[in-house]
N, C-alpha and C positions, 0 to 999 in steps of 0.2 A: 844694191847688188843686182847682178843680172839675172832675170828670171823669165818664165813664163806663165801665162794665165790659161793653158790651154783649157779646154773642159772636155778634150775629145780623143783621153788616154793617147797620148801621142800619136793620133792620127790626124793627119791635113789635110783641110779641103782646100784650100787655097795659099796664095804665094807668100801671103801675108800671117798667115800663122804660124806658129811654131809649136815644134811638139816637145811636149812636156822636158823641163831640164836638158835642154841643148844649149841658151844662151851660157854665156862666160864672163864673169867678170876676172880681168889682166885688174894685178895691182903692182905697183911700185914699192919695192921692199929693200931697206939697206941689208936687211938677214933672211934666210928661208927658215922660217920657225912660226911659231904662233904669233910668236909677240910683234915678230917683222911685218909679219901679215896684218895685224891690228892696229901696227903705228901706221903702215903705209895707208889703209882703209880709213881711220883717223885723219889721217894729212889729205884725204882727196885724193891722193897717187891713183887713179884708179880709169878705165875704161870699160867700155862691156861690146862681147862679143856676140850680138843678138843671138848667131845662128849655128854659134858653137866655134868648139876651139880650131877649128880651120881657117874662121876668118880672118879679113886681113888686119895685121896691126898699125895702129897710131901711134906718133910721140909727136909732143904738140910745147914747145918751149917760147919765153918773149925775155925781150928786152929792155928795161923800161926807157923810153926817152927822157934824152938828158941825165941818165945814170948809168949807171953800173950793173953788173950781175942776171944770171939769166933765173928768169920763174919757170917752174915744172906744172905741170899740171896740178891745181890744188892751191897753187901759191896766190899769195895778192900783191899785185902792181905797185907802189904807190906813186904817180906819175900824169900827166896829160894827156899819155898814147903811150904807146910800145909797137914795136917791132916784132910778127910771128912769126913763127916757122913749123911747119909742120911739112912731119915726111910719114908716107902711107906705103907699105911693105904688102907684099902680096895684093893688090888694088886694082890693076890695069882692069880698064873697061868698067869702073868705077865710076861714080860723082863724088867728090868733097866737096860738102858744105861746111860756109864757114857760118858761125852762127853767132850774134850777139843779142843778149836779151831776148832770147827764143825768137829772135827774127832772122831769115837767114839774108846774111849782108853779100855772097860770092856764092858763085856756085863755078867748079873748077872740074874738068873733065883730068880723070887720074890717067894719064898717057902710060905707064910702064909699071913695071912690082918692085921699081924702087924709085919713088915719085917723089920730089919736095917742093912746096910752095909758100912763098914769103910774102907776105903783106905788112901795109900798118896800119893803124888802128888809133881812132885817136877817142878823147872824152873820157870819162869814167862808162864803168860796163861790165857786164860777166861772158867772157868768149868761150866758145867749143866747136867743136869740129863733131864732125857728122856724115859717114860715106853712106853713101844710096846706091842701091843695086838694082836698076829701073826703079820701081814703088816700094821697092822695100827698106827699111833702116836696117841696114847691118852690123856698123859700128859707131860708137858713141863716147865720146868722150866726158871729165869730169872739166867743169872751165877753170881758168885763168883767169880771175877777178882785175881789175884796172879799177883805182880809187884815186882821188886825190891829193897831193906830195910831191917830193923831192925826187923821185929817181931812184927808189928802192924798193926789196925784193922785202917780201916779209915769207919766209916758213915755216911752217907748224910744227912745233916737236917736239917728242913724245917719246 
């Protein structure tokens, strides 16, 4: 969940903190209810908005090669590679990072606030996306696991 560590009752000294309860965690929910909320939370639906709910949002989906069916954020690959796509809404003047295995593999200048950028991706891996605001992390995503198989989508449900 999105949170913060501040210790300085919501006040900032720097570009890099945040004051008390401003991050946001966005979740994926087929219903607005408790339980919706819990399954999507459960399933990994989820991203956080470091610096509160004005930041910009993420949706981050793949494709597996050589199959079928697209994975949402949360889902696992089963595949060689896959195909991404992510679009960043409210972003311009942004970085997207693309990230695999906590390494980041692209680093992509977000040109507009309705941005999308495709890549592929191969090997087994756990992918996410990550916007940088100069030094800051703003938004964060939950990854898109890639394992190895046939070309299918495995999702959680609950």
């Amino acid at each position: 969940m999105g949170s913060s560590d501040s210790h300085n009752a919501g006040r900032t000294t720097s570009i890099l903190q945040a004051p008390i309860g401003r991050a946001t965690t966005v979740v994926r929910a087929q219903e607005l209810s408790e339980r919706g909320i819990e399954c999507g939370v459960r399933a990994r639906r989820t991203y956080v908005k470091v610096t509160g709910n004005g930041g910009p949002d993420l949706r981050f989906t793949a494709r597996p090669r050589g199959g079928s069916g697209t994975a949402l954020v949360g889902d696992v690959i089963r595949a060689d590679g896959a195909s991404f796509e992510a679009h960043v809404r409210g972003g311009a003047g942004r970085e997207l990072l693309v990230v695999k295995d906590g390494a980041t593999v692209a680093r992509v200048p977000v040109a507009s606030d309705r941005f999308t950028y495709r890549f592929d991706g191969t090997g087994s891996g756990r992918w996410r996306l990550q916007l940088m605001l100069g030094a800051l992390i703003e938004t964060v995503s939950s990854p898109i696991w890639v394992e190895p198989g046939r070309g299918t989508v495995e999702r959680s449900r609950c």
